[in-house]
RODO-2510 file (C-alpha; in nm, 4 decimals, decimal comma):
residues 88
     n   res          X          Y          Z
     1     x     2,0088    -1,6063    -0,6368
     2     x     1,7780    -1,7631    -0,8727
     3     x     1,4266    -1,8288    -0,8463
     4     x     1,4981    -2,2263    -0,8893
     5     x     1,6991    -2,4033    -0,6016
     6     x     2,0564    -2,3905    -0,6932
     7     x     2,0512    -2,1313    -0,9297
     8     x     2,3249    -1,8900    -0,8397
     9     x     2,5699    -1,6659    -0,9860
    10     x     2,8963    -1,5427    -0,8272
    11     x     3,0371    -1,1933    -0,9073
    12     x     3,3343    -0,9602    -0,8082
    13     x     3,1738    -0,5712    -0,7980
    14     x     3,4621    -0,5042    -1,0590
    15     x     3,3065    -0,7762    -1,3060
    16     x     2,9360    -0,5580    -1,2206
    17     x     3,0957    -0,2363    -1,2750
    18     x     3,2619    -0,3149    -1,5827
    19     x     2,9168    -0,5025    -1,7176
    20     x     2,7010    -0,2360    -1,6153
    21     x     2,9343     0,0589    -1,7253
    22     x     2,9431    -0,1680    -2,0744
    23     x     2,5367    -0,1996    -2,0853
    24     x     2,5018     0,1708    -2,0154
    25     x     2,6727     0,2316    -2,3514
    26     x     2,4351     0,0184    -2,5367
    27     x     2,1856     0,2052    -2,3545
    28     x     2,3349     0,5290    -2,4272
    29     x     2,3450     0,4183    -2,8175
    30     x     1,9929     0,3710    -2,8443
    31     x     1,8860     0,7369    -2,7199
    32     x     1,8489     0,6553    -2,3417
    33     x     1,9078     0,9479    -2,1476
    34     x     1,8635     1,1085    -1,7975
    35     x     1,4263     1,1403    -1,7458
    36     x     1,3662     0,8413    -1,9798
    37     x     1,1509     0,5740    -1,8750
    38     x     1,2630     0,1960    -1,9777
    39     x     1,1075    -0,1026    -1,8912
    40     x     1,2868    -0,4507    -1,8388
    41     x     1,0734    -0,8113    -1,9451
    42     x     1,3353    -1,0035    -1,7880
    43     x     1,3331    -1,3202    -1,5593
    44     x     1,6022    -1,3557    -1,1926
    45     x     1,9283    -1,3385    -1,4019
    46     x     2,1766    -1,1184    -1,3464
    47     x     2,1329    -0,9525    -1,6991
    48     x     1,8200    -0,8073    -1,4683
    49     x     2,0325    -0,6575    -1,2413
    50     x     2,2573    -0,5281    -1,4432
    51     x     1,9997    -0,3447    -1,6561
    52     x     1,8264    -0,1768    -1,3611
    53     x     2,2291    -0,0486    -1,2379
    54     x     2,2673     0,0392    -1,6283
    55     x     1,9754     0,2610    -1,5630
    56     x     2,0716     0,4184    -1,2844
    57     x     2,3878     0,4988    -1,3676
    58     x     2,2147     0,6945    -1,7126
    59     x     1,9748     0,8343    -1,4317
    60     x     1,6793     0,6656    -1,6438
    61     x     1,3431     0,5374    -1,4711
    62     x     1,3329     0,1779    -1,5069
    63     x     1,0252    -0,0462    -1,4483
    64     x     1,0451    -0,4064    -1,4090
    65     x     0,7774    -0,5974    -1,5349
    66     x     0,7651    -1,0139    -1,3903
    67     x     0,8495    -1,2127    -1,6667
    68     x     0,5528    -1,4205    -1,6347
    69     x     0,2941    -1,1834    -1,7621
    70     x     0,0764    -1,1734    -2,0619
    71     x     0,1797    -0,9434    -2,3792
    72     x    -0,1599    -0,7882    -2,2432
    73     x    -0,0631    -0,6585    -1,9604
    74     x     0,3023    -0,6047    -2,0724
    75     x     0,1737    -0,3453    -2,3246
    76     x    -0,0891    -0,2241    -2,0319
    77     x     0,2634    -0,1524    -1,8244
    78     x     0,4650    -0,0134    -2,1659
    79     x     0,1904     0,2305    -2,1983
    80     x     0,1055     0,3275    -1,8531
    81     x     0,4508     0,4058    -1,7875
    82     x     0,5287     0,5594    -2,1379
    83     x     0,8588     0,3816    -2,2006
    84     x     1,1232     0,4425    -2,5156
    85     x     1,2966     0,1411    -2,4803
    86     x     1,1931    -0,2274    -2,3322
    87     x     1,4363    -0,4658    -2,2559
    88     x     1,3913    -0,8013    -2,2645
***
């Protein structure tokens, strides 16, 4: 579910698995490896959900950060956090 009225995606768990397995490769191409921290600048899609599984399945931290935040305090979180990879 979406944050707007209406807004709604339907899935099988063998169309997430295959996405997620697929986004953890892209993941795994850029460096991202088990202990690394990655932050995701996304809004309610399911490209955010599939990012925080792709995480999880690398067993990298992940951090969401709301979409509606400042480049401020998005670089506040980056650095707190000390990320290698944002996704947005």
């Amino acid at each position: 579910e979406g944050n707007e009225p209406g807004d709604s995606t339907k899935i099988t768990y063998r169309e997430l698995l295959h996405k997620v397995c697929q986004f953890a490769n892209v993941l795994r191409s850029q460096g991202v490896k088990k202990g690394d921290r990655v932050s995701i600048y996304l809004p309610m899609i399911l490209e955010l959900v599939i990012a925080m599984l792709a995480c999880a399945r690398l067993g990298a931290l992940h951090s969401v950060v709301f979409a509606g935040f400042s480049a401020d305090s998005l670089c506040e979180r980056i650095l707190d956090c000390g990320c290698s990879l944002l996704i947005t």
